[in-house]
C-alpha positions as CSV (number, residue, x, y, z in Angstrom):
1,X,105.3,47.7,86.5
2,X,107.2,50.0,83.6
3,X,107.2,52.7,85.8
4,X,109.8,50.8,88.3
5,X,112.0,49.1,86.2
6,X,112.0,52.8,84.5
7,X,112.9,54.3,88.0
8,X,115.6,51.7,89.1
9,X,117.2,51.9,85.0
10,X,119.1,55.3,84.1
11,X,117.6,57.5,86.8
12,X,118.7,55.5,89.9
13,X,121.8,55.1,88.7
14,X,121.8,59.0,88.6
15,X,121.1,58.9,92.0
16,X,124.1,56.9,93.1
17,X,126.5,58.7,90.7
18,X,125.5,61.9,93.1
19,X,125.8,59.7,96.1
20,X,129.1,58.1,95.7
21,X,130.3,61.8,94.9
22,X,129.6,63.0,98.5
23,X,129.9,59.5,100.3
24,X,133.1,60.6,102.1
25,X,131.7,63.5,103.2
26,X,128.0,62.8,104.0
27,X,127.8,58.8,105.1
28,X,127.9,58.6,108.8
29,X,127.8,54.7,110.2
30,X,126.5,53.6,113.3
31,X,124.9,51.3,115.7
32,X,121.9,51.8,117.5
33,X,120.8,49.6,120.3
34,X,116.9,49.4,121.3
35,X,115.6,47.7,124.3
36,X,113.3,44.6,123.3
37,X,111.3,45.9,126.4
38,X,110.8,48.4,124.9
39,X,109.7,47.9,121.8
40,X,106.9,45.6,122.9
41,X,105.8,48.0,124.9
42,X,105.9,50.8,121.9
43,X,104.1,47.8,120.2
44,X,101.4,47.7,122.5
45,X,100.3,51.0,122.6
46,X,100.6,51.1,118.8
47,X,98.2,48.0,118.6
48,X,95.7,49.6,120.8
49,X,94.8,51.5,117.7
50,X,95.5,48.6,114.9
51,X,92.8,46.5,113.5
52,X,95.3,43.9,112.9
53,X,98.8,42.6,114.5
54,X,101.4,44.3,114.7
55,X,105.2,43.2,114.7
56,X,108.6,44.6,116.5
57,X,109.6,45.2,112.2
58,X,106.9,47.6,111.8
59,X,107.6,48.9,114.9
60,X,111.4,49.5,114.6
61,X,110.7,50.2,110.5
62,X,108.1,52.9,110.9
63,X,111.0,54.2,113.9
64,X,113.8,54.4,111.0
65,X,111.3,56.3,108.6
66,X,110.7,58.4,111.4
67,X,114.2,59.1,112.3
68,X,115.4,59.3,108.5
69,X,115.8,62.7,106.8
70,X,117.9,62.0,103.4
71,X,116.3,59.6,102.0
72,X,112.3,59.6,100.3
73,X,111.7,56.4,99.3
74,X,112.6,53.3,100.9
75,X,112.4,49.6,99.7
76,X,112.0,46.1,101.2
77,X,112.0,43.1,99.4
78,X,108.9,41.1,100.1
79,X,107.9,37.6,99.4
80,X,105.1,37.1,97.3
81,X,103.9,33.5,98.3
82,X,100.6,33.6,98.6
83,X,99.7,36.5,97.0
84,X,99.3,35.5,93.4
85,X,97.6,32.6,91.9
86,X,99.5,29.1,91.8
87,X,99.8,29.4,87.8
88,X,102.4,31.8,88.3
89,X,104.7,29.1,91.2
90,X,104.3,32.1,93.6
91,X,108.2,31.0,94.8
92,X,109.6,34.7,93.8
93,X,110.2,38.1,95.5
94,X,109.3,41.7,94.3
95,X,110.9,44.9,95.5
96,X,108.4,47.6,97.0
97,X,109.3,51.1,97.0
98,X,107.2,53.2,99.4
99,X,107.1,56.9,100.3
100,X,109.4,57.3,103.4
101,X,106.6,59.7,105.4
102,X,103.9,56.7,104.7
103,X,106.1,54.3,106.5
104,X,106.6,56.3,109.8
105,X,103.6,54.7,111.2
106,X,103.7,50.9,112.6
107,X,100.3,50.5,111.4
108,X,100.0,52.4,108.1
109,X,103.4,50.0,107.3
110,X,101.5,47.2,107.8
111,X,99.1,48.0,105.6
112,X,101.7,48.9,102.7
113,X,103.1,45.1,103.4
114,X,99.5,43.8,103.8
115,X,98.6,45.4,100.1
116,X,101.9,44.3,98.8
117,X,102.6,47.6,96.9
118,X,102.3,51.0,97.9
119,X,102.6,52.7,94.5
120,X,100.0,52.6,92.2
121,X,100.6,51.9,88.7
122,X,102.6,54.4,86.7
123,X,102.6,56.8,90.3
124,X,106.0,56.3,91.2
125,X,108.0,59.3,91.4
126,X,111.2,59.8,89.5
127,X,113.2,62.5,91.3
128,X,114.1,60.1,94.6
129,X,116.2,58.3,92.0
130,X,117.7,60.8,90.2
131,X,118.6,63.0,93.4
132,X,120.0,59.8,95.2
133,X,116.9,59.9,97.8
134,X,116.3,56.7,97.9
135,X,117.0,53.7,100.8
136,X,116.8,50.4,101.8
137,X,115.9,48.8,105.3
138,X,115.7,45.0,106.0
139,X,115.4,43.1,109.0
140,X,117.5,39.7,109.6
141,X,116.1,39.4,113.2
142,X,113.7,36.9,112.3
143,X,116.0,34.8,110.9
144,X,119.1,35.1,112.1
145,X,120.0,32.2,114.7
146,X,122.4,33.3,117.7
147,X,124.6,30.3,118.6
148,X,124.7,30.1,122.1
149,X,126.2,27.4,124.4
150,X,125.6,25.6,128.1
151,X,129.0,27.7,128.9
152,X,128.5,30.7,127.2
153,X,125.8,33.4,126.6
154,X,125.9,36.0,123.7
155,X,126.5,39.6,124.8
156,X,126.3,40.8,120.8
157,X,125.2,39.6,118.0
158,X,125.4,42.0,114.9
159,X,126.6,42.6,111.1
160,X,130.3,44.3,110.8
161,X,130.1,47.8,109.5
162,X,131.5,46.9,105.9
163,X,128.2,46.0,105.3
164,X,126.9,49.5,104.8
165,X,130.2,51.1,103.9
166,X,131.1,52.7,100.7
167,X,127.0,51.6,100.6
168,X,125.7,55.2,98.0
169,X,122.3,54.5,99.6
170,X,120.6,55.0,102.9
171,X,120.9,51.3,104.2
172,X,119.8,49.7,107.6
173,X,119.9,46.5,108.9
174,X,117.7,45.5,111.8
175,X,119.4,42.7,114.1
176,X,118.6,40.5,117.2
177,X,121.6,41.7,119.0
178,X,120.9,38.9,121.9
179,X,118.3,36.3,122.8
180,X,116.3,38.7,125.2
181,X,117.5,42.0,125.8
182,X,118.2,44.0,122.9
183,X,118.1,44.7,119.1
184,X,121.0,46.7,117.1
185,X,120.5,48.5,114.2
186,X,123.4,49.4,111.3
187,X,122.9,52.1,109.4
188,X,124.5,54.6,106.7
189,X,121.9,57.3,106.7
190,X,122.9,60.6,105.5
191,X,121.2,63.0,107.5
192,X,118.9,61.4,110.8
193,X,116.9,62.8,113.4
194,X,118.2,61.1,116.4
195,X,115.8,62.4,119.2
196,X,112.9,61.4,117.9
197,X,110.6,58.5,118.8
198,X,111.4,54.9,119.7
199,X,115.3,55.7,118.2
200,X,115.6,58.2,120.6
C-alpha cells in the first residue's frame, strides 16, 4: 500500500495548504435533517435491485456522494476484523479511499465496504490530494446512545458545529438525531448539490 501512504505524505498536505487558504471563503457549515421514514423507504427500493443487504449508511453515504461536488475522493475508516488471517490479531483499522462518483450508489458502496478496498494496488490517483479534493464521511448513528428518561424524550441529538470548523476537508458526520424520527447530518462541504436525491 506505497501508493497511499505516498498520497496521504507530501501531496495531501498540498491539498490542505490550498484548502486552509480559501477556508474562509469557501467552507459552508450546516445541518441536514432526513426522515428515518424515509430512508427506509429509499432503502427498499434500493434493495429491490441488491443481491445483498443494504443499510440506512449506504443509503445516506451514497446520498452525500451524490450531493457532493468539491471533493473526489472520500474515505471511511473501516474495521478489518475478519478480514485477514488471525496471525495478523485482525484488532486494527485501515483507511479506504474510494472515487466519490463510485460511492453515489447504495449498492455499488456496499460492495466497495464488502471488498474492503476500492483502489487497486498502485491505482490511486494523486491530484485529489494535491488539489485539496479529497473528504471524509463517517457515521456515529450506530453507536451513538441517546439518553433519554421516563420524564423526558430527546427532540435532538447531534455533534456541535466546531467539529467540522476550520476542518480544510470536505467532512460529514451522519447522526441519530432522535430515537425514531430523524437523522441529522453535519457537514463542511465546499461546493454541494442540494436538490438532488434523498438530500433533497
Amino acid at each position: 500500500l506505497r501508493d497511499k501512504d505516498r498520497a496521504y505524505g507530501f501531496p495531501f498536505f498540498l491539498g490542505i495548504l490550498k484548502n486552509v487558504w480559501h477556508m474562509a471563503r469557501d467552507q459552508k457549515i450546516q445541518y441536514i435533517i432526513l426522515d428515518k421514514k424515509r430512508v427506509q423507504e429509499m432503502r427498499k427500493i434500493l434493495a429491490s435491485n441488491s443481491d445483498g443487504y443494504l443499510s440506512a449508511n449506504y443509503v445516506i453515504t451514497s446520498a452525500l456522494c451524490e450531493a457532493n461536488k468539491s471533493s473526489d475522493i472520500f474515505a471511511f475508516t473501516m474495521d478489518m476484523r475478519g478480514l485477514h488471517h488471525r496471525h495478523l490479531g485482525g484488532n486494527f483499522h485501515n483507511e479506504i479511499p474510494f472515487a466519490r462518483k463510485s460511492a453515489t450508489d447504495a449498492n455499488r458502496f456496499r460492495k466497495i465496504l464488502k471488498r474492503g478496498f476500492y483502489y487497486d494496488t498502485n491505482r490511486l490517483p494523486l491530484c485529489p490530494f494535491i488539489f485539496g479534493k479529497v473528504g471524509r464521511i463517517s457515521n456515529i448513528a450506530t453507536v451513538q446512545r441517546l439518553i433519554e428518561s421516563d420524564d423526558g424524550k430527546v427532540l435532538c441529538h447531534t455533534m456541535l458545529s466546531a467539529f467540522v470548523d476550520n476542518v480544510p476537508l470536505d467532512t460529514a458526520f451522519i447522526c441519530s438525531m432522535n430515537k425514531d424520527e430523524s437523522y441529522v447530518i453535519l457537514h463542511n462541504f465546499r461546493e454541494m448539490d442540494a436538490d438532488r436525491g434523498l438530500i433533497r
